[in-house]
N, C-alpha and C positions, 0 to 999 in steps of 0.2 A: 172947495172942500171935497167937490166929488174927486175932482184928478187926485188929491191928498191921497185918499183913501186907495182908489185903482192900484197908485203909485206901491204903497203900502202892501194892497194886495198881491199885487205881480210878483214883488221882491219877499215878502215872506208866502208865498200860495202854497207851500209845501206843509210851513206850521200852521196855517191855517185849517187847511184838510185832514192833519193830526188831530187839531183840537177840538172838529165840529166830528171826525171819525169818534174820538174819545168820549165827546157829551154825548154824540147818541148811545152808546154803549153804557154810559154814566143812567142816563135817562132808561134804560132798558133795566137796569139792578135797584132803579128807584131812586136815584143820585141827581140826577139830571138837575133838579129844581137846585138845588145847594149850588152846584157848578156853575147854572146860571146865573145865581145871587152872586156867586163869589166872582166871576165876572164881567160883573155889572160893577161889583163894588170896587174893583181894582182901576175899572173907570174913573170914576165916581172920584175914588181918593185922590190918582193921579192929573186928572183933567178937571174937574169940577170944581174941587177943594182948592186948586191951584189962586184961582180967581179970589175967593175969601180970606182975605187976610185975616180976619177977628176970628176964623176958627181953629187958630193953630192944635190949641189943647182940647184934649175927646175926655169926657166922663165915659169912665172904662166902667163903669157902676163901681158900688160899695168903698164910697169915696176914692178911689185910683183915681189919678186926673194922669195922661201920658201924651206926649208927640210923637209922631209918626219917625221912626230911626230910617223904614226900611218898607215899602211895598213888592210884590209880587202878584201873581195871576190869581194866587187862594186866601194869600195869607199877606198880614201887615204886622208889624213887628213896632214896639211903641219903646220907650224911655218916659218909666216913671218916676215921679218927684224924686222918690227917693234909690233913683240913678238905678235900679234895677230894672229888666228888660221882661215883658208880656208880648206873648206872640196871639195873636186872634184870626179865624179867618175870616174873609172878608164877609163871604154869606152871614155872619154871626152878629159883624160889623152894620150889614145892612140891615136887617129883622130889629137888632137893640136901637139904632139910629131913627127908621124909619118905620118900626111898629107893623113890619109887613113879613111874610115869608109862606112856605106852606106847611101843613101838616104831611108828616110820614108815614 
């Protein structure tokens, strides 16, 4: 897992240093915690979610039920019942999900 990750490292180390440049900047206008959420949760959906098969479909609240069409680094993009498309970001995904987040 660790060579994975180096490997990983070496070959993107450029966007890397962009995106830890960009959170601190983020984290300086009071952003910070949201971009952290939101890149935990892009984990979370791509890598974690992968494993559990029985959770394909997410209570979007107020009865929406939707599948994930599309993730990225902020935002995840759903297909609801009724074949219309909801965009959420992920920090928003994470706080509804797991009842966590910060105050601003």
């Amino acid at each position: 897992m660790t060579g994975e990750f180096l490997e990983l490292f070496t070959r993107y180390r450029g966007l890397f240093e962009k995106a830890l440049l960009f959170g601190i900047v983020l984290l300086g206008l009071g952003y910070g915690a949201k971009f952290l959420l939101s890149l935990i949760g892009c984990w979370y959906l791509r890598y974690a979610k992968e494993t559990r098969e029985n959770e394909k479909d997410y209570d979007l609240g107020n009865g929406r039920i939707g599948i994930i069409q599309s993730r990225s680094l902020l935002h995840t993009t759903f297909i609801l019942k009724d074949e219309s498309l909801e965009t959420r970001s992920n920090a928003s995904l994470m706080e509804q999900f797991f009842k966590i987040g910060w105050k601003s």
